[in-house]
PAMARDREN-793458 format. One record per residue (C-alpha): x, y, z. Coordinates in steps of 0.5 Angstrom, whole numbers. Layout:
N
@x: X | y: Y | z: Z
...
This chain:
437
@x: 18 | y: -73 | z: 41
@x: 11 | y: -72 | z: 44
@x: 6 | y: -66 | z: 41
@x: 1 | y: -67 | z: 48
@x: 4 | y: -59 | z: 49
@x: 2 | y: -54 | z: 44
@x: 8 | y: -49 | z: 46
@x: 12 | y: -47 | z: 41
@x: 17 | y: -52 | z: 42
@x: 12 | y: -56 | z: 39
@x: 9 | y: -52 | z: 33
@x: 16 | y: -51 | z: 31
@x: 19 | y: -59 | z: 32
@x: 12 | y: -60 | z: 28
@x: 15 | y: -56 | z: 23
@x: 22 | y: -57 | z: 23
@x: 21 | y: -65 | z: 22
@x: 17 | y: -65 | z: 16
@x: 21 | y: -61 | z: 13
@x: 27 | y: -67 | z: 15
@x: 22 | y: -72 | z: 12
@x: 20 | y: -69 | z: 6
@x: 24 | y: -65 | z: 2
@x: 18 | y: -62 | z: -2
@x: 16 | y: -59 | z: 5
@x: 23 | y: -54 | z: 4
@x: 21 | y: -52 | z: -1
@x: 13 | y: -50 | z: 2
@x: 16 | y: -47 | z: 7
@x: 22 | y: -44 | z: 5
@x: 17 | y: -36 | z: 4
@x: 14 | y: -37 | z: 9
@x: 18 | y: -38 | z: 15
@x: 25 | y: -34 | z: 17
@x: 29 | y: -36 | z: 23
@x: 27 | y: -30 | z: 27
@x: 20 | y: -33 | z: 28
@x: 23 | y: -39 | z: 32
@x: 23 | y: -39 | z: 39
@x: 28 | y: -44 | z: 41
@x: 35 | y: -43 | z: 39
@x: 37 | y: -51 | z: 38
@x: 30 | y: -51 | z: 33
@x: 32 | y: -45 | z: 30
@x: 39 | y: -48 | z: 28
@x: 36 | y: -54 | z: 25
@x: 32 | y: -51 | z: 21
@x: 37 | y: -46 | z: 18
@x: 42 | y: -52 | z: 18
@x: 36 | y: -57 | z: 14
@x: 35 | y: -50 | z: 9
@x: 43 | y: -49 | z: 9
@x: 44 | y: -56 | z: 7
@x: 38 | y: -58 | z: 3
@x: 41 | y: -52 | z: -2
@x: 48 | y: -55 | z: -2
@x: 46 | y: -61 | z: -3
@x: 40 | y: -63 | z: -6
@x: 38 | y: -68 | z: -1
@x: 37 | y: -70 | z: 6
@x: 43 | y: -72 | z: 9
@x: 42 | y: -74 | z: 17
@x: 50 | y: -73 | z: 17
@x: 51 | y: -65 | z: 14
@x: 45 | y: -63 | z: 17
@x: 48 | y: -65 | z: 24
@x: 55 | y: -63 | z: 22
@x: 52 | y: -56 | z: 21
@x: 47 | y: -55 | z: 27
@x: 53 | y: -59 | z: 33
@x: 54 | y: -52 | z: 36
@x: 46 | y: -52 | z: 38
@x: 47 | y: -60 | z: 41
@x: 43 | y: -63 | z: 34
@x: 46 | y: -70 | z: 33
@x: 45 | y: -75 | z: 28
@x: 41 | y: -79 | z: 32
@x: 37 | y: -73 | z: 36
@x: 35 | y: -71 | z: 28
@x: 34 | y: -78 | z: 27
@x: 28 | y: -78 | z: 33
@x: 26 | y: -72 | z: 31
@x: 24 | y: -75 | z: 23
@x: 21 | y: -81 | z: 26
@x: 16 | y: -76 | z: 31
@x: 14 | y: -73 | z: 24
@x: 7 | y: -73 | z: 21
@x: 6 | y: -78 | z: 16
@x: 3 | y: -73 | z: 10
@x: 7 | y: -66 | z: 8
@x: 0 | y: -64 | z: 6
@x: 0 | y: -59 | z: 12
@x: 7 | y: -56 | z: 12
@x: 5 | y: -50 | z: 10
@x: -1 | y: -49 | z: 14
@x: 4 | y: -52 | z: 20
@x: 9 | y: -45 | z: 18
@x: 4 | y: -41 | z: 19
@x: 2 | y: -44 | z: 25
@x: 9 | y: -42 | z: 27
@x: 9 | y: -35 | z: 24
@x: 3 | y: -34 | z: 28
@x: 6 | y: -36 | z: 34
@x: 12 | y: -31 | z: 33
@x: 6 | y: -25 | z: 31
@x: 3 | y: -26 | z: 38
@x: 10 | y: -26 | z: 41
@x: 12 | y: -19 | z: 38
@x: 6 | y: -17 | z: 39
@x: 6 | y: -17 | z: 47
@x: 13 | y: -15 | z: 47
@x: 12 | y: -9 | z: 44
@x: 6 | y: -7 | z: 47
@x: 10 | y: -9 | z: 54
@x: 16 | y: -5 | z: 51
@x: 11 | y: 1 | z: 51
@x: 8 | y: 1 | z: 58
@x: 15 | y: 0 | z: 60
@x: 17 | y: 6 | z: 56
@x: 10 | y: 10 | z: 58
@x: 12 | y: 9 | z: 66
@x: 16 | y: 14 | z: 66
@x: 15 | y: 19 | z: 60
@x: 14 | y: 25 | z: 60
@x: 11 | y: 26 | z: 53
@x: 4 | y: 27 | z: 51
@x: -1 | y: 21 | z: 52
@x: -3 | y: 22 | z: 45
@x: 4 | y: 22 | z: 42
@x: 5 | y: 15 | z: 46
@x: -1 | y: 12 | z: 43
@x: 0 | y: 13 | z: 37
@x: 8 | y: 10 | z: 38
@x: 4 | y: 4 | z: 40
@x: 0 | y: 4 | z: 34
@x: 5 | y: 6 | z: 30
@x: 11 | y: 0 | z: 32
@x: 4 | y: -5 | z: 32
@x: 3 | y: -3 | z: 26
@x: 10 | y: -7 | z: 24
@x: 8 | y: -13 | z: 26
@x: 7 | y: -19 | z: 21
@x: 11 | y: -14 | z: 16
@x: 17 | y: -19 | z: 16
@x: 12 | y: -24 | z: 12
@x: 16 | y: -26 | z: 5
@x: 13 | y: -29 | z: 0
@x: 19 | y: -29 | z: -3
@x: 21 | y: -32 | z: -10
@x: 17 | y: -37 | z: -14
@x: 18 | y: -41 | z: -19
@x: 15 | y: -40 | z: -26
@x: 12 | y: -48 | z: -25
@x: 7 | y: -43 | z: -19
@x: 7 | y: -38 | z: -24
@x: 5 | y: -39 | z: -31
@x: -2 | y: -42 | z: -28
@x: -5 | y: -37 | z: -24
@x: -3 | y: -32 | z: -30
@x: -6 | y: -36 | z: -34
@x: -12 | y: -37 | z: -30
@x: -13 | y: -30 | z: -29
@x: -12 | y: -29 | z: -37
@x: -18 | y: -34 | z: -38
@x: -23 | y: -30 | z: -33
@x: -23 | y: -24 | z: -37
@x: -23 | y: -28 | z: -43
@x: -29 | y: -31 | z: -41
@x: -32 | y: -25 | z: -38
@x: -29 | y: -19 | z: -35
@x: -26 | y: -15 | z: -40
@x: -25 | y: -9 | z: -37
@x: -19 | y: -6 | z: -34
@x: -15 | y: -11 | z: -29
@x: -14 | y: -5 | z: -24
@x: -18 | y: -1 | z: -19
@x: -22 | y: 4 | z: -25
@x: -21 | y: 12 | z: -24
@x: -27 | y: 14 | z: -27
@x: -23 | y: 16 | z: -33
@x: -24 | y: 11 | z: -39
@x: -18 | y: 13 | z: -43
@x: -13 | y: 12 | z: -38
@x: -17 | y: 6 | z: -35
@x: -16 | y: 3 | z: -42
@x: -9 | y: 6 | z: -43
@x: -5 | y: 3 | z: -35
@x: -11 | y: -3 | z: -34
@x: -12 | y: 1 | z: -28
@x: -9 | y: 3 | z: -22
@x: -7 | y: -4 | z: -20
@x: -6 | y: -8 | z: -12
@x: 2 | y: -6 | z: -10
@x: 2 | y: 0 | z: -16
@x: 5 | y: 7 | z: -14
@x: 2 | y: 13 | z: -18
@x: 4 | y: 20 | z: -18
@x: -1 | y: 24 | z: -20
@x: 4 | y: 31 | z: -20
@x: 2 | y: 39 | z: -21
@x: 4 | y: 46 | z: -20
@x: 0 | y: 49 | z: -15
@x: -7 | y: 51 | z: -17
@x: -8 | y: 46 | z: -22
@x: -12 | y: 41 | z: -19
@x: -9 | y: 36 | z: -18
@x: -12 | y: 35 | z: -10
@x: -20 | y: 36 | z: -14
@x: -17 | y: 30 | z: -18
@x: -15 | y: 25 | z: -13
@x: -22 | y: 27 | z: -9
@x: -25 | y: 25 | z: -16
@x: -22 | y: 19 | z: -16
@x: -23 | y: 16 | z: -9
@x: -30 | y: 18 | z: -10
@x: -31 | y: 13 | z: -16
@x: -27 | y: 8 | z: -12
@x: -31 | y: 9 | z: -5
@x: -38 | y: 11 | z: -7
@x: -39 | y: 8 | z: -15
@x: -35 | y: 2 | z: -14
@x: -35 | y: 1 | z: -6
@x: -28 | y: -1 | z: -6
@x: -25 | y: 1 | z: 2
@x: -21 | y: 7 | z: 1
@x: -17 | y: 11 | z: 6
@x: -15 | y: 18 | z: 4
@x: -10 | y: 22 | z: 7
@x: -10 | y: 29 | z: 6
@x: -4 | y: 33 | z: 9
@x: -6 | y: 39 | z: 6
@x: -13 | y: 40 | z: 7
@x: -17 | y: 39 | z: 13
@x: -23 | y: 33 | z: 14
@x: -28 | y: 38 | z: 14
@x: -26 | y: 41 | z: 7
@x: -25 | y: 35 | z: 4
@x: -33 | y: 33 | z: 7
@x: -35 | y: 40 | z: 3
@x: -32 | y: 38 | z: -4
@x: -34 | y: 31 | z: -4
@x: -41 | y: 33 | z: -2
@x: -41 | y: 39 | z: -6
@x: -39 | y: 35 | z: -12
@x: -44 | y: 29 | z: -10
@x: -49 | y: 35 | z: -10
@x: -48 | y: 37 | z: -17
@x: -48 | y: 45 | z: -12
@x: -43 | y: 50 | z: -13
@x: -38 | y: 49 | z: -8
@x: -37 | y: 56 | z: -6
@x: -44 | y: 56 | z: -4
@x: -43 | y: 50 | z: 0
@x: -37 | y: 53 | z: 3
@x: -39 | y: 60 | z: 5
@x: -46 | y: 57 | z: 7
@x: -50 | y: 61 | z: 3
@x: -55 | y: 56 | z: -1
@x: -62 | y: 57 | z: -2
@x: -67 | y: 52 | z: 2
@x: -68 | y: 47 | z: -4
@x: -60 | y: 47 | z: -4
@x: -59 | y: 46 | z: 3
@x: -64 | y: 39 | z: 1
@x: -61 | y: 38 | z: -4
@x: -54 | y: 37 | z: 0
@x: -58 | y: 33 | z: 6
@x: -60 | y: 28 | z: -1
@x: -53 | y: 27 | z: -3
@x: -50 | y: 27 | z: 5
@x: -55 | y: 21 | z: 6
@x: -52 | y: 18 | z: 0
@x: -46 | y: 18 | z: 2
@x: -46 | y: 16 | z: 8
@x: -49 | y: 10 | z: 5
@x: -45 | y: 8 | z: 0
@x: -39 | y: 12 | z: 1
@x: -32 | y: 6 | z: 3
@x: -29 | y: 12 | z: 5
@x: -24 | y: 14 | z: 11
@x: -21 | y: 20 | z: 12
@x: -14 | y: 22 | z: 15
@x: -12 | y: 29 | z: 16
@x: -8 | y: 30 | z: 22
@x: -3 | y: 34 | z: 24
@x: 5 | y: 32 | z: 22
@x: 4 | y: 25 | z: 19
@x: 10 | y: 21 | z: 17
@x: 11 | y: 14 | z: 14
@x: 10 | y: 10 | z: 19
@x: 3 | y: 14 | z: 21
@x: 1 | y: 12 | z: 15
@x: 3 | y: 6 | z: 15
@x: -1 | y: 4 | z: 21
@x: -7 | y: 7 | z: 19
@x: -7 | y: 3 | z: 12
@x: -5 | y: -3 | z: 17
@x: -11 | y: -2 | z: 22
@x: -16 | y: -1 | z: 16
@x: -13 | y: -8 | z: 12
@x: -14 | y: -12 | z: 19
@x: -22 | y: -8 | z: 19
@x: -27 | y: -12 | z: 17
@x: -28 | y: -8 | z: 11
@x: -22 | y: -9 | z: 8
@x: -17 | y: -3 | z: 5
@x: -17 | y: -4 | z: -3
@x: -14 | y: 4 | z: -4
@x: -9 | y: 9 | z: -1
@x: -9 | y: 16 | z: -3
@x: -4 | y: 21 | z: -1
@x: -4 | y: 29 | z: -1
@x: 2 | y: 31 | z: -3
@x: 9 | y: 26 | z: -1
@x: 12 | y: 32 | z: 0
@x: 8 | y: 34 | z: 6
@x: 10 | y: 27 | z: 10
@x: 14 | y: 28 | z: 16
@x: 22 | y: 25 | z: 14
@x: 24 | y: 20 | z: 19
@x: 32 | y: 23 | z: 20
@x: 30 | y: 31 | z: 19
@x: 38 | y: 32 | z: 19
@x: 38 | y: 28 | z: 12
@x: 39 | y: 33 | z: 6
@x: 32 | y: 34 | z: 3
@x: 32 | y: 31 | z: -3
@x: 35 | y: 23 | z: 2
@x: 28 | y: 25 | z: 5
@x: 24 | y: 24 | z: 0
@x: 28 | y: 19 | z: -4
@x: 27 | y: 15 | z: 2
@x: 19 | y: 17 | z: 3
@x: 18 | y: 15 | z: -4
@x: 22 | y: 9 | z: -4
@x: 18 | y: 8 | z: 4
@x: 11 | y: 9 | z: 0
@x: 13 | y: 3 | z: -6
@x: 15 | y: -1 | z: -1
@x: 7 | y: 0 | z: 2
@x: 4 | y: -1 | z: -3
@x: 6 | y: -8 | z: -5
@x: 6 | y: -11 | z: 3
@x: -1 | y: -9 | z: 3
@x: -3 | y: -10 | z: -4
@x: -7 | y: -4 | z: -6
@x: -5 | y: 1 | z: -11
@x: -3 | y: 8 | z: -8
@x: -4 | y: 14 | z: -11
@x: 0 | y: 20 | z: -9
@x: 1 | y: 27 | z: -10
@x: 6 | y: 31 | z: -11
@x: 9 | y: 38 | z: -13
@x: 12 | y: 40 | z: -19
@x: 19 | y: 45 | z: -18
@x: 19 | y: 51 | z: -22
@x: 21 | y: 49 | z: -28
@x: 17 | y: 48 | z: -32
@x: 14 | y: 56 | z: -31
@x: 21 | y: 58 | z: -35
@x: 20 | y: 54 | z: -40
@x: 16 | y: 57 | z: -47
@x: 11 | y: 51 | z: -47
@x: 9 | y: 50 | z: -40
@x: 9 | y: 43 | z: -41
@x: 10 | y: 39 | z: -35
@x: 15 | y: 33 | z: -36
@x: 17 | y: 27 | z: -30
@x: 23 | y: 29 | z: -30
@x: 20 | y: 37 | z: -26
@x: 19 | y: 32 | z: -21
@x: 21 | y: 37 | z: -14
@x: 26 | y: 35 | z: -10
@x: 27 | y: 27 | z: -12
@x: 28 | y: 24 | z: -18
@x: 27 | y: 17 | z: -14
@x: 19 | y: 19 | z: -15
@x: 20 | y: 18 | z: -23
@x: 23 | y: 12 | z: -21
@x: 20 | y: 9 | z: -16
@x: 13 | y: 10 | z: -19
@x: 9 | y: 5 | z: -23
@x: 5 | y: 11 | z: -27
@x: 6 | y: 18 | z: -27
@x: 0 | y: 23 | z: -28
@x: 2 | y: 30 | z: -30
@x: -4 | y: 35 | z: -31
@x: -4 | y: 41 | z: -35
@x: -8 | y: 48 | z: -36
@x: -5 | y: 52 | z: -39
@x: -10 | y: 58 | z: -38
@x: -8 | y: 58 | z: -30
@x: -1 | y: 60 | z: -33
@x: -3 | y: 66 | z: -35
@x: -5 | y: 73 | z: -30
@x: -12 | y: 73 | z: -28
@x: -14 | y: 78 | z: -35
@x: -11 | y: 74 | z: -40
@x: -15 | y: 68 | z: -37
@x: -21 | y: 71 | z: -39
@x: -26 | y: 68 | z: -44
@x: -21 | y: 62 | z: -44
@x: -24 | y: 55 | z: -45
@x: -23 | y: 50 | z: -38
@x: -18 | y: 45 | z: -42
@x: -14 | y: 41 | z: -39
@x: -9 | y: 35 | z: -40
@x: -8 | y: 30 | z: -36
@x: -1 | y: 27 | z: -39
@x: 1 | y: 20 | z: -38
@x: 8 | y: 21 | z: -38
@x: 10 | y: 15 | z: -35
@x: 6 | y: 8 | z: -35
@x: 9 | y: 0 | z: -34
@x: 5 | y: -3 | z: -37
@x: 2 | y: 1 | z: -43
@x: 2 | y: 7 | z: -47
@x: 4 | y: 15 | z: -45
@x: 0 | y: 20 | z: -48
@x: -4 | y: 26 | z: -47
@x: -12 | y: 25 | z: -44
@x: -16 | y: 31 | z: -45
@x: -21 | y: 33 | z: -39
@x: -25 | y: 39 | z: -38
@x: -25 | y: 42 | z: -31
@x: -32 | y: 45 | z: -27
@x: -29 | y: 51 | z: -22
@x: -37 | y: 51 | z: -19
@x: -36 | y: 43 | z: -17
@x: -28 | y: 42 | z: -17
@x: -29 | y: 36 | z: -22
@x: -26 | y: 33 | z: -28
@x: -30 | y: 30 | z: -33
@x: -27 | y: 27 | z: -40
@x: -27 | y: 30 | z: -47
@x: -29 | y: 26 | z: -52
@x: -23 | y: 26 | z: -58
């Protein structure tokens, strides 16, 4: 067989008669291509029946493989040719698979964006609604890449090579930090394809919080960072962030009413954060998973990169199937996010409400379990983040004089220790700071 025509009948013939030639080739490919990249019918069946056989049998038998693949025309000899076609190294097998796994993306992508210039002709929807569909589907592609299972002779190196970094060196937190140390120390971070549910009763702070940590990320650590916010608006998350970064009072901020040095001292902070800031901001209307998804997708494929998700608040997402009951949709939502988070490999901090519960109790402590509308959300989180001021469960006299405690409770936690960490609110900036113990 001759590779002169670069098409995919050849990428994937390239492909397929290294895997018959050398068996270590199955298993180089195996996670990373599926027979749903293949293009032609007749190679997609030899390689499933190569795959197939190899599994059952241990070895390269001509005979079975053939016997497997007869109903797409594959004889003994028509394989055997193929074999002696082969390169004579598997060394490239698997930059061959993905050679054809790319081929499949192209394609993909053509037919979803002529599936909707079909579609576009003749609706009648909104452009915009349009474009974001295209967006959205765009965003899919490549989302069938599996890297699958791993032996542990693959493994145990690269654990043990990263452990002899930080030994040699970096001792800190192997995760994106937060800013906080005590909980940077506790969870080793937040880390690539973790889900952290940071949950509260309204009015708690736990929007104030999660703009706390995108800071440190975007702004102090310039890691790329991508802030979805459902409840509030891109112009009151700009205010907050430059009102903290000014050390100003953010009512003053808001209602526009500083004097010039404070009006200076804004500009000086703006300045810095348009320099320094890795961050982008999300706040359309009526946001689902599959928007998130996209937009998440498109800031990975920038040059910039995306190492941070956060999200005001899951239960504001938009579900895909509304007749669903309500706790389905969250559950799926929630499952949706975990599922994200790990195809991109960043962490992705959520927010969440917590249901009323915890205001009849004597203590107000909040638990996981208050979790609204979705027990799933516990289970699907790697860390949950609980935070509690007991001043604001008070009525405005009786919180008089009160100091501004509060207790980000780490209730649920993978990889380390639960316990409770001891902050201090600042109502004039909207920040948390810790307190030393």
């Amino acid at each position: 067989m001759s590779w002169e025509n670069e098409g995919p009948a050849a990428i994937e013939g390239r492909l397929v008669a290294l895997m018959l030639t050398f068996p270590r080739a199955i298993h180089a490919v195996a996670d990373i291509v599926q027979p749903e990249h293949f293009a032609g019918r007749e190679i997609r069946a030899l390689f499933v029946a190569a795959k197939e056989s190899f599994g059952a049998i241990g070895e390269h038998d001509i005979v079975d493989i053939a016997r497997r693949s007869s109903a797409a025309g594959w004889t003994a000899g028509s394989i055997a040719e193929l074999i002696r076609s082969a390169e004579s190294t598997d060394t490239f097998a698997g930059q061959r698979a993905r050679e054809v796994v790319s081929a499949w993306e192209r394609r993909e992508t053509v037919r979803v964006i002529q599936s909707a210039a079909a579609e576009a002709e003749c609706s009648t929807e909104d452009p915009a609604t349009l474009r974001q569909r295209l967006t959205d589907r765009l965003g899919t592609v490549g989302a069938t890449r599996r890297r699958g299972p791993r032996s542990a002779r693959e493994i145990v190196p690269e654990v043990l090579s990263g452990i002899d970094r930080r030994m040699s060196g970096d001792h800190g937190p192997s995760g994106l930090k937060t800013g906080l140390l005590t909980l940077d120390a506790m969870t080793g971070g937040m880390r690539p394809g973790e889900l952290v549910i940071l949950a509260a009763r309204p009015g708690m702070g736990k929007s104030a919080l999660a703009l706390n940590i995108a800071e440190v990320v975007s702004i102090l650590r310039r890691q790329p960072t991508l802030f979805i916010s459902l409840e509030m608006s891109e112009d009151e998350l700009t205010q907050r962030l430059l009102s903290a970064q000014a050390n100003l009072h953010s009512s003053r901020v808001r209602q526009a009413t500083m004097s010039a040095d404070e009006r200076a001292q804004l500009g000086e902070a703006a300045e810095r954060v348009v320099a320094d800031a890795a961050l982008t901001i999300d706040a359309s209307a009526g946001i689902s998973v599959a928007h998130i998804a996209a937009a998440a997708h498109r800031q990975a494929a920038s040059p910039a990169g995306l190492a941070f998700v956060v999200i005001d608040y899951v239960q504001l997402i938009e579900p895909a199937n509304r007749r669903e009951p309500r706790q389905e949709q969250v559950s799926t939502i929630s499952r949706e996010l975990k599922q994200l988070a790990k195809r991109l490999n960043v962490p992705i901090l959520c927010l969440a409400q917590l249901n009323r519960q915890v205001e009849s109790r004597t203590d107000h402590r909040p638990r996981k379990s208050d979790l609204r509308e979705s027990g799933s959300i516990e289970q699907d989180a790697d860390v949950v983040l609980l935070i509690h001021r007991e001043s604001e469960m008070l009525t405005e006299s009786d919180r008089s004089g009160l100091d501004r405690t509060a207790v980000l409770i780490v209730d649920k936690n993978r990889h380390g220790p639960t316990g409770d960490i001891y902050l201090r609110w600042l109502p004039t900036t909207m920040q948390f700071i810790e307190v030393a113990t």
